[in-house]
N, C-alpha and C positions, 0 to 999 in steps of 0.2 A: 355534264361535268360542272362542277362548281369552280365559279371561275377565280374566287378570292384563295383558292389553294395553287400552292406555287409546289409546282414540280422538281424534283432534284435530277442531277444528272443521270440516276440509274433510272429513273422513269423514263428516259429519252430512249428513241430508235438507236441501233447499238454504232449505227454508221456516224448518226449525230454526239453521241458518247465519246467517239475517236476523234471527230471533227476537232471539240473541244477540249481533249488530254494532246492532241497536234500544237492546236493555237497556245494553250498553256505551255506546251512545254517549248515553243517556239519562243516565245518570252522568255523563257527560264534564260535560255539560250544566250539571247541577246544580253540580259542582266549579265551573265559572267561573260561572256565577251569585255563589257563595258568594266564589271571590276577587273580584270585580269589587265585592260590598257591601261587604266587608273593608275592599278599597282605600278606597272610597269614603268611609268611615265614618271610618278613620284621616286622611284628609285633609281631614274636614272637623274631628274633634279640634282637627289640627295648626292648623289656623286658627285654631279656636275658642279654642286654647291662645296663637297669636301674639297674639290680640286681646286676651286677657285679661294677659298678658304688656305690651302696650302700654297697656293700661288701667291698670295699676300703673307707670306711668314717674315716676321720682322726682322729688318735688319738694320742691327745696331750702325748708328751714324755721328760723326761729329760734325758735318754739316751737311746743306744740301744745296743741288744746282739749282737754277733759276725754275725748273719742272720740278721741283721738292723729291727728289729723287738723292739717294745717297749720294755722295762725293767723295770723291780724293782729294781736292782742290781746296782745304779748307785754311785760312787764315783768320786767326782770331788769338785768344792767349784770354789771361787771367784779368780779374776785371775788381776792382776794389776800390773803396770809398765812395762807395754809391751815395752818400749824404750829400758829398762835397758841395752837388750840383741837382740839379733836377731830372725827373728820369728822362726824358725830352732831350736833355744835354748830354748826359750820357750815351742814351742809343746813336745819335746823331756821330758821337764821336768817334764810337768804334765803325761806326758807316762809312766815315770820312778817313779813316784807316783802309777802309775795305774787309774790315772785318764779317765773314759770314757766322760767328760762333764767341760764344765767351761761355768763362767759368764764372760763374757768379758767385761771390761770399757774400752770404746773406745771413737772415734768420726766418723762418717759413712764416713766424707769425707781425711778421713786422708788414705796415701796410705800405712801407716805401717799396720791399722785398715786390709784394706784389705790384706796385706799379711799376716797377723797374722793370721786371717779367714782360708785363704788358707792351713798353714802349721797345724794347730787344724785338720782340716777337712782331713788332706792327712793321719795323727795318727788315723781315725777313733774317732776322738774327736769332741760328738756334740757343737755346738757354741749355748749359749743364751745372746743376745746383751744387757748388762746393762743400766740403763739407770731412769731418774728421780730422782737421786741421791741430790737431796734437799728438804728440808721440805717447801721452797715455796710455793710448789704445795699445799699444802694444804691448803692456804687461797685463792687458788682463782683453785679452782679444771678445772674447766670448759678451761684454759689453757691449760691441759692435752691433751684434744681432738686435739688439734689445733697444739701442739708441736710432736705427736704420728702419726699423720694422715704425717706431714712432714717428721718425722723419720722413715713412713711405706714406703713412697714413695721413699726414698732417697736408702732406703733397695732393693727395686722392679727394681729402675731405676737402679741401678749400680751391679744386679741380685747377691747380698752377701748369701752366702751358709748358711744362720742363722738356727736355728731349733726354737729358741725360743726368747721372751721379759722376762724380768727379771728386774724390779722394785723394788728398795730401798727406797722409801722416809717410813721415820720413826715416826710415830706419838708423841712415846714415848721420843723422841728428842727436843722437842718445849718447848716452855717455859711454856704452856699452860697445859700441863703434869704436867711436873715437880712440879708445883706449886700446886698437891694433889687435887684443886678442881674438883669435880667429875659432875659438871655442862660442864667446860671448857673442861673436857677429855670427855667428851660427845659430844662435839660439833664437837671440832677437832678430832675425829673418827669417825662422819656422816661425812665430809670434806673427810678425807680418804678412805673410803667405796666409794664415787662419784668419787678418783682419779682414782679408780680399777676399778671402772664399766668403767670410760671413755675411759681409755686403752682399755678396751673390746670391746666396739663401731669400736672406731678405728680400732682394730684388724680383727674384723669380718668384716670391711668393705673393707681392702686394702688387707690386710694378712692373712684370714682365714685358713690357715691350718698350725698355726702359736702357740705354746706354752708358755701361759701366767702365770708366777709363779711372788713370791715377797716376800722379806726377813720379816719376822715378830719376836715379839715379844714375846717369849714362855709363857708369862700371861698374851697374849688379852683373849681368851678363857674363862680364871679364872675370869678374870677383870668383865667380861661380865654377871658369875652367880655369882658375888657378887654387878651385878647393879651399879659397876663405870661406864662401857662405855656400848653401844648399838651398835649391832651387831661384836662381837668379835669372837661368835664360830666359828669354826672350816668349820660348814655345809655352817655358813653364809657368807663366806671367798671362800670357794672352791663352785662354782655352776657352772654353762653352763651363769650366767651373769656376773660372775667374775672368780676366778682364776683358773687356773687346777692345780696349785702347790702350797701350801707354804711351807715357808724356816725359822722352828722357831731357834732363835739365842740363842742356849741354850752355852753361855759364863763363864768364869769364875766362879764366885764359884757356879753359878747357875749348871755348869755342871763340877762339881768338880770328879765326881766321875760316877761309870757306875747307881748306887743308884739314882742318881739325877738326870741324863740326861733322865733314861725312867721314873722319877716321873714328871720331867717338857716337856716330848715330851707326857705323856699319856693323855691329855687332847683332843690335836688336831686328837692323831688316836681314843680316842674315839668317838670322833664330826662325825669318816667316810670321817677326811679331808684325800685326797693325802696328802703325807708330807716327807718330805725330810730333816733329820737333819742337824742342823748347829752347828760346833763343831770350837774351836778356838784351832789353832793348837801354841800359846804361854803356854798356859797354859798347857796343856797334851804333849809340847815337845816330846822327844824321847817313850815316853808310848803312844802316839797317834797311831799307828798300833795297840794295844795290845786294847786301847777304842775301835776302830774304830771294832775290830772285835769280841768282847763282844756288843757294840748295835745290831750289824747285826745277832749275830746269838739269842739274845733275841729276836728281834722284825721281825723275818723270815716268821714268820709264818701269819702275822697280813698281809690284802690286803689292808692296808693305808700307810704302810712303802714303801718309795722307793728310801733309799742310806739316805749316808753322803754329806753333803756339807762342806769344810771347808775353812776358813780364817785365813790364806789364803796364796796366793804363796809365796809371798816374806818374809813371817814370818819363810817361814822354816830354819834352820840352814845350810841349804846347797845350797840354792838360789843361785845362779852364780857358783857353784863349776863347775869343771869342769867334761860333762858325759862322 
């Protein structure tokens, strides 16, 4: 036999031919074993990864507890004239309030805006970027879209530590208000309801994980079940197509007193809105701790209560002193 010739399997004895379709196909064997665990293991990963992926589904916050976890317990309010001082002084001040949160008015591209961001954010102070701060908006709402979508980008592009959007424009400011007829305040608050939705578009499209509140007026609510305006409650304000927060403006003699601030905030916790009071700290000067801690322990119990908001920093008597 020559021996440089190599034989193939059908030259072999028929017992040794089996031998080796056994051992091969015993391999075969083992390889799908091996993908079949593979598969099986990757897919339950992917699960294990969608669940844990929906177990972190954002939830919108106006502050958070000492474990950064959402809160009820927030104190903070509007925050203005960032110039005055340094950002250093500023953060430091709202700290010395006890503030966990402010509304900042700012301008995105301005480099004080970002260090102010900065020095909030190193106090453990969440940032919500103010903004819409004109009644404009509300005769041509659809603007909204167009000015939000470039304030979400400008937000993204220059990666600002925000937590939230925070919208002023005020319906009850317009002349159209003012003026009692209840056809006009009807109008311009479907105007306004579209400014809130279009923020919302915007937000879900650039910024979704992004919290959307807005200063209101402590008798949209009321306005709404005596058929001045259309959609004012509380339910129809706060949804998953508009806000996660509002901020009723319970001010001067409207919130004269602790009597009147939970007769004019009870409307929007019973609507089941989030709500976060707003208290004007001219008016409750040096008693302002002593209100601020008679709402909260009234309204502790209620899961629609979540802080004080107040207006605001530079009203305080000690604004610039020295910390």
């Amino acid at each position: 036999m020559d021996p440089f010739v190599i034989k193939t399997i059908d030259d072999q004895p028929i017992y040794k031919r089996k031998l080796v379709w056994l051992i091969v196909s015993f391999f075969l064997i083992i390889i799908l074993i091996v993908i079949i665990v593979v598969t099986t293991s990757s897919s339950g990963n992917s699960k294990n990864n969608n669940q844990e992926t929906s177990n972190k589904e954002f939830i919108p916050f106006i502050c958070l507890d000492e474990k950064n976890n959402p809160s009820n317990n927030c104190l903070g309010g509007w925050f203005y004239h960032l110039r005055d001082y340094n950002p250093e002084y500023n953060a430091k001040f709202a700290k010395s309030k006890n503030w966990n949160y402010v509304f900042l008015s700012l301008s995105i591209d301005s480099k004080t805006s970002r260090e102010n961001i900065k020095a909030f954010r190193a106090q453990n102070i969440s940032v919500h970027f103010m903004t819409l701060e004109d009644t404009v908006y509300l005769y041509d709402p659809q603007t909204v879209y167009d000015d939000m979508e470039k304030l979400l980008l400008d937000v993204n592009n220059n990666s600002l530590d925000i937590q939230g959007i925070h919208i002023d424009v005020e319906p009850h400011a317009t002349n159209e208000w003012k003026s009692g007829d209840s056809n006009l305040r009807k109008e311009i608050f479907k105007n306004y309801t579209k400014v809130i939705e279009n923020c919302r578009k915007a937000i879900n499209k650039y910024r979704p994980n992004t919290t959307l509140s807005a200063a209101v007026g402590w008798f949209y609510s009321s306005s709404t079940k005596k058929n001045e305006i259309e959609g004012g409650r509380g339910y129809e304000l706060v949804n998953k197509d508009k806000l996660d927060f509002l901020v009723p403006m319970i001010y001067d003699e409207a919130g004269n007193n602790l009597d009147d601030i939970i007769k004019h905030s009870d409307d929007y916790i019973n609507d089941k809105a989030n709500s976060v009071i707003g208290l004007d700290v001219r008016y409750h000067k040096d008693n302002l701790p002593n209100i601020i801690n008679q709402v909260v322990e009234y309204r502790k119990n209620s899961s629609y209560f979540y802080g004080i908001s107040i207006f605001s920093n530079h009203h305080y008597s000690d604004w610039g002193s020295e910390l």
